[in-house]
C-alpha positions in Angstrom: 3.8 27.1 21.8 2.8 27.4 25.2 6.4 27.3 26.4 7.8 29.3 24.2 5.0 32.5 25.9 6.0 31.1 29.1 9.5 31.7 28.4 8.1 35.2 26.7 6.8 36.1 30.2 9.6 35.0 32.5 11.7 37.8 30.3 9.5 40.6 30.5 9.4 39.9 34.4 13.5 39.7 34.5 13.6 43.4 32.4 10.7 44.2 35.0 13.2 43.5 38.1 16.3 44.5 37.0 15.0 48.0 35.8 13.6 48.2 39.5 16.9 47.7 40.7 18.2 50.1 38.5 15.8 52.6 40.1 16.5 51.5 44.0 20.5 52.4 42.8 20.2 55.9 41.7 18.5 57.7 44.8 17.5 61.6 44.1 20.6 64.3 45.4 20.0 65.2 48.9 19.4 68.5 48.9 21.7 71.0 51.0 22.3 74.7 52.1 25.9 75.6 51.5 28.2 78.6 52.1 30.7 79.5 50.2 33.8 79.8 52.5 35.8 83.5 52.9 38.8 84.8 54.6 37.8 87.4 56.9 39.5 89.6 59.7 38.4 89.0 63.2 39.4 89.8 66.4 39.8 87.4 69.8 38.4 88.7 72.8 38.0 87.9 76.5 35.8 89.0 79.1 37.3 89.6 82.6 36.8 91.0 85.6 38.4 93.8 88.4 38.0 96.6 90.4 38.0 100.3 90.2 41.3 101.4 91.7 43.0 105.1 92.3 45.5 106.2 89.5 47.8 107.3 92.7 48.1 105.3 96.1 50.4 105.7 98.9 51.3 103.8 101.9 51.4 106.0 104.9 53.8 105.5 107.6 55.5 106.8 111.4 58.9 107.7 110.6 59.9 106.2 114.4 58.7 103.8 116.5 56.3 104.3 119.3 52.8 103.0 120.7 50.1 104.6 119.0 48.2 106.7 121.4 45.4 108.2 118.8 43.8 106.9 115.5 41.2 110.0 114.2 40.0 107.8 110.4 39.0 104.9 109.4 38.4 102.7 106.3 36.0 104.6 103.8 37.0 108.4 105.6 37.8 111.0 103.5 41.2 113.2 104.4 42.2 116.4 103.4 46.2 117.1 102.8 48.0 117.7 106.0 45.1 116.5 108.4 46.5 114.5 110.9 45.9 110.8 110.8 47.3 109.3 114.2 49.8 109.9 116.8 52.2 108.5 119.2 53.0 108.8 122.2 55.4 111.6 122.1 56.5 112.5 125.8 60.1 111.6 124.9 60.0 114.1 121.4 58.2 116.3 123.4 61.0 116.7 126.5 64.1 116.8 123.9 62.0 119.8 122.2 62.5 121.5 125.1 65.5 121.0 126.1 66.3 122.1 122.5 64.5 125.4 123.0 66.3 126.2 126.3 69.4 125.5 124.8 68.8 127.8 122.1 67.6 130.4 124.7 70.8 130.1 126.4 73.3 130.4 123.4 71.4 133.8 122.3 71.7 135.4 125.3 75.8 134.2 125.2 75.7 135.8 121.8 73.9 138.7 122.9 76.6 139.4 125.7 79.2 138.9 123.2 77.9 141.1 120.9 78.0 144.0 123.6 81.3 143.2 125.2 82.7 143.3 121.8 81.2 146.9 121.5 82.6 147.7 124.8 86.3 146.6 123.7 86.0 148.6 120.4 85.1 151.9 122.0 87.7 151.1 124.7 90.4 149.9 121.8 89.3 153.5 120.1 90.1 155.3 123.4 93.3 153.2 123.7 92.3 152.2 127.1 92.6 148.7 126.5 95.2 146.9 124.3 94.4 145.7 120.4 94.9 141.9 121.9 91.4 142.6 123.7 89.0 143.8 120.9 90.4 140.5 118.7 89.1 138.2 122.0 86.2 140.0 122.2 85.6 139.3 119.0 86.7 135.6 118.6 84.3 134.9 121.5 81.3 136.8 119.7 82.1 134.3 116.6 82.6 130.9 118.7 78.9 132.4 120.4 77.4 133.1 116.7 78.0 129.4 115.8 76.7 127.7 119.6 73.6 129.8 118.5 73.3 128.4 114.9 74.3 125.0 116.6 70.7 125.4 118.8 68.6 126.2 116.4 69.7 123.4 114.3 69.5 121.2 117.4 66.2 122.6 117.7 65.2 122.2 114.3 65.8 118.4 114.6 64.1 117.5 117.9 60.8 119.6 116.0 61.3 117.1 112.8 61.4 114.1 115.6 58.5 115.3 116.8 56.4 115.8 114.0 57.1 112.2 113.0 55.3 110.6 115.6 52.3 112.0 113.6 50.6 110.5 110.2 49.7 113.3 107.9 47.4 112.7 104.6 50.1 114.0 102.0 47.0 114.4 99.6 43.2 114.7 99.7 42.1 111.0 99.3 40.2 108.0 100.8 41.7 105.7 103.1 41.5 102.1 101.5 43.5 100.2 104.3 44.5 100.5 107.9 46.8 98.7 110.0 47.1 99.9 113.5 45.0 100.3 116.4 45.3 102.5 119.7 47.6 101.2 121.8 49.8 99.1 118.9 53.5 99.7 119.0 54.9 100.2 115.4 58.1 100.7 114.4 59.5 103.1 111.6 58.1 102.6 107.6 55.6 100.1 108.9 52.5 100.8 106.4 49.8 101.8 108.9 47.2 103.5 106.3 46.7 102.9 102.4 45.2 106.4 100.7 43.7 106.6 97.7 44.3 109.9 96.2 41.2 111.2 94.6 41.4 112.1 91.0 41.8 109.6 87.7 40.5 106.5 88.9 42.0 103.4 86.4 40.2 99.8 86.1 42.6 97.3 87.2 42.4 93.6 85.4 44.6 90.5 86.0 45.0 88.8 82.2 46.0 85.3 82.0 49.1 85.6 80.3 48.3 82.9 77.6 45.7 86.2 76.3 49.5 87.2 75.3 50.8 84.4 73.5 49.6 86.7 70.5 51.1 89.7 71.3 49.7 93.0 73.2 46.2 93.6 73.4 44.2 96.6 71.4 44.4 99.6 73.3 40.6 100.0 74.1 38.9 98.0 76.7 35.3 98.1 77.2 34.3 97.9 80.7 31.1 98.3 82.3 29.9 97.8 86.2 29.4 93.9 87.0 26.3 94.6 88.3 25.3 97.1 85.5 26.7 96.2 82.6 24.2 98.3 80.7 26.4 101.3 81.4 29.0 100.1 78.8 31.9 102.7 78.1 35.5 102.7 77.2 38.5 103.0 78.8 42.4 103.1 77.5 45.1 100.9 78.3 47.9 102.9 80.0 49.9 100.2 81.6 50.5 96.8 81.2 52.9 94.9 83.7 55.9 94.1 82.5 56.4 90.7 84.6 53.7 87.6 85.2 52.2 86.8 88.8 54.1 83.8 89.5 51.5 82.1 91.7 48.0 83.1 89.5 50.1 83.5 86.0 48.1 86.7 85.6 49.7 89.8 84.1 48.1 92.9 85.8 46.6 96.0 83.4 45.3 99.2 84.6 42.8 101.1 81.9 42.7 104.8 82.8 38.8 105.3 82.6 37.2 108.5 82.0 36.7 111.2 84.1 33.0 111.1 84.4 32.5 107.4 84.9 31.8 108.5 88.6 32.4 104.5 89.4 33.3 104.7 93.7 36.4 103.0 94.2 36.4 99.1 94.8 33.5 98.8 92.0 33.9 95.6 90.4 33.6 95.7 86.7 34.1 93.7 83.7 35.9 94.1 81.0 36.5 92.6 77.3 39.6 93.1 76.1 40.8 91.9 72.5 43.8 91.0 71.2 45.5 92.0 68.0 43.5 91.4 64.1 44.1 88.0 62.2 42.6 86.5 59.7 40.9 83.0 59.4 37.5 81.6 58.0 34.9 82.1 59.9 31.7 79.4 59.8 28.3 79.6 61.5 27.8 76.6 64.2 25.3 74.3 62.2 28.4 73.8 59.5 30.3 71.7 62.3 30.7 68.2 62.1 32.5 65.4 63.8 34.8 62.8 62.3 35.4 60.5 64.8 35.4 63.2 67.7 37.4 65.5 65.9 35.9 68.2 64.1 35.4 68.3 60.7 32.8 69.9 58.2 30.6 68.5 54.6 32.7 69.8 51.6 30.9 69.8 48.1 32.7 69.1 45.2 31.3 70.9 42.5 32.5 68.9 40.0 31.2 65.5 40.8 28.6 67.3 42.8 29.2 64.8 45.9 29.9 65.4 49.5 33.4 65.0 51.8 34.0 64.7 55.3 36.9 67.3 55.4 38.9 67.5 59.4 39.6 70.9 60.4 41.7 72.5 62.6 39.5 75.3 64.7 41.3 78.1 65.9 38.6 79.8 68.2 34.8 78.8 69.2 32.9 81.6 69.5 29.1 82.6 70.8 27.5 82.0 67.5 30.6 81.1 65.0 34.0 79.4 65.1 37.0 80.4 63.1 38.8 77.5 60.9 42.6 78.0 61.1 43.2 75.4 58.5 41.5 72.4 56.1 39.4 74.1 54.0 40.8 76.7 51.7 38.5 80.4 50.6 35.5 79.3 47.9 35.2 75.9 49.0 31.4 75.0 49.5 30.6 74.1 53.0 27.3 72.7 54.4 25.8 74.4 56.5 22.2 73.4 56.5 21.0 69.1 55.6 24.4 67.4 56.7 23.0 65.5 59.8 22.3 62.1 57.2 24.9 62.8 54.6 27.1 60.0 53.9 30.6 60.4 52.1 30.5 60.2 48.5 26.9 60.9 48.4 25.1 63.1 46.1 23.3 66.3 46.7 21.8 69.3 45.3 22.5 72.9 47.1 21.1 76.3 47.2 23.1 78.8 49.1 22.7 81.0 51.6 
């Protein structure tokens, strides 16, 4: 009898154990936060910086050689249009000038005398003093004369032009931005020796790395804003975009024309975001990333079997508080967001979303 409660016992203890194991096999769900992933339109941008430049700039140049004798601006002076810049030495201009003018002296008072023997040999010719063959010489010489006197001025003309050219003139009112002589320098013709900046539009000039354009063209509006101020946010229009990449920085240059009242000096250095054409994607907040074995990967509820899946995804763009997911997971899936750090695969959860 006494077995037969000891063998009683030892099965109530068995049921005992094995419905405690039963217990220890069926944890509760984890419980999760989840978002319900979406297609959504979104925009890559860049931030970059550059420099306020002048819509219109011109190299300035002698138009013969010489040593400069005079330099009247510097970097950072303002010049009117036709002030005069710097000269050469112009002894040599200055000589064949007048030589020129004497020259043209001379042949007008040849012409002049022509003009009055000819008047003489028609009254005479009139008064048949004098033969027909007369007045015609007369004449011819008074021609040849005419065109020695329109061969002068043009001589003169020309040694005035040579002399002018040993001078700089600002062909606009402007800034000078660059210089590249100094008194006493000998330059020779189309040698750039000051850079002006005319005044007017000013434009903000970026260099893009070109992979910016793998996409196509950038949006049209640029927001820009002083590096040093960038509270004083405003926005500018892209006018130009180089045609052809910087072979040594692989930058493609564009110039934004900026407003008229930006009052930004020239040389300012700003920033600038620019973005590049719409596209579409799924975009995820940060705490839904997750790593499978280095790559990145997110928690993907099944809602039928209401367990979790270590999905890889392919990221198209990190961002400062999201990333965009270019492929993986597909629009409604449930992604977690919030409670993945000790999630396992296959395990079970509960979710609420967000």
């Amino acid at each position: 009898m006494q077995s037969f409660r000891l063998l009683g016992i030892g099965l109530a203890c068995a049921f005992l154990a094995a419905c405690e194991d039963k217990a220890v096999q069926t944890p509760q769900p984890q419980q999760v936060r989840v978002v319900a992933a979406a297609s959504a339109q979104y925009q890559p941008s860049a931030e970059i910086t550059g420099e306020v430049k002048a819509r219109i700039q011109t190299e300035l140049s002698f138009r013969v050689s010489g040593r400069v004798i005079e330099r009247r601006v510097d970097i950072g002076s303002h010049v009117r249009a036709g002030e005069i810049l710097a000269r050469l030495n112009d002894t040599e201009q200055q000589a064949d000038v007048s030589v020129a003018r004497a020259a043209l002296e001379s042949a007008k008072a040849v012409a002049q005398q022509k003009a009055l023997a000819l008047e003489r040999a028609k009254h005479l010719v009139q008064s048949q003093a004098v033969a027909k063959q007369v007045f015609d010489a007369a004449q011819q010489e008074l021609l040849s004369a005419r065109a020695a006197l329109a061969s002068a001025e043009a001589a003169l003309a020309t040694a005035q032009d040579a002399l002018s050219y040993t001078e700089v003139r600002a062909d606009a009112d402007g800034i000078i931005t660059a210089r590249g002589i100094e008194v006493g320098q000998v330059v020779s013709p189309a040698q750039s020796v000051f850079t002006l900046a005319h005044d007017g539009q000013r434009d903000a000039v970026f260099d893009v790395f070109e992979a910016f354009f793998l996409d196509g063209r950038p949006s049209a509006d640029i927001e820009v804003a002083p590096l040093v101020d960038r509270v004083h946010e405003l926005h500018a229009n892209v006018r130009e975009v180089s045609p052809v990449i910087d072979t040594k920085a692989g930058t493609i240059r564009i110039k934004a024309a900026l407003p008229d009242d930006a009052g930004w000096p020239l040389g300012t250095a700003v920033v600038g975001r620019i973005k590049s054409s719409p596209r579409s994607g799924i975009v995820l907040p940060y705490n839904a990333m997750a790593s499978d074995h280095g790559d990145p990967a997110v928690w993907l509820v099944g809602t039928e079997k209401h367990t979790v899946t270590l999905r890889r995804i392919s990221v198209d763009r990190y961002r400062k508080s999201d990333f965009v997911v270019a492929g993986g997971i597909a629009p409604n899936d449930l992604i977690v967001t919030e409670g993945g750090k000790f999630l396992r695969e296959g395990q079970a959860v509960g979710w609420e979303g967000m």
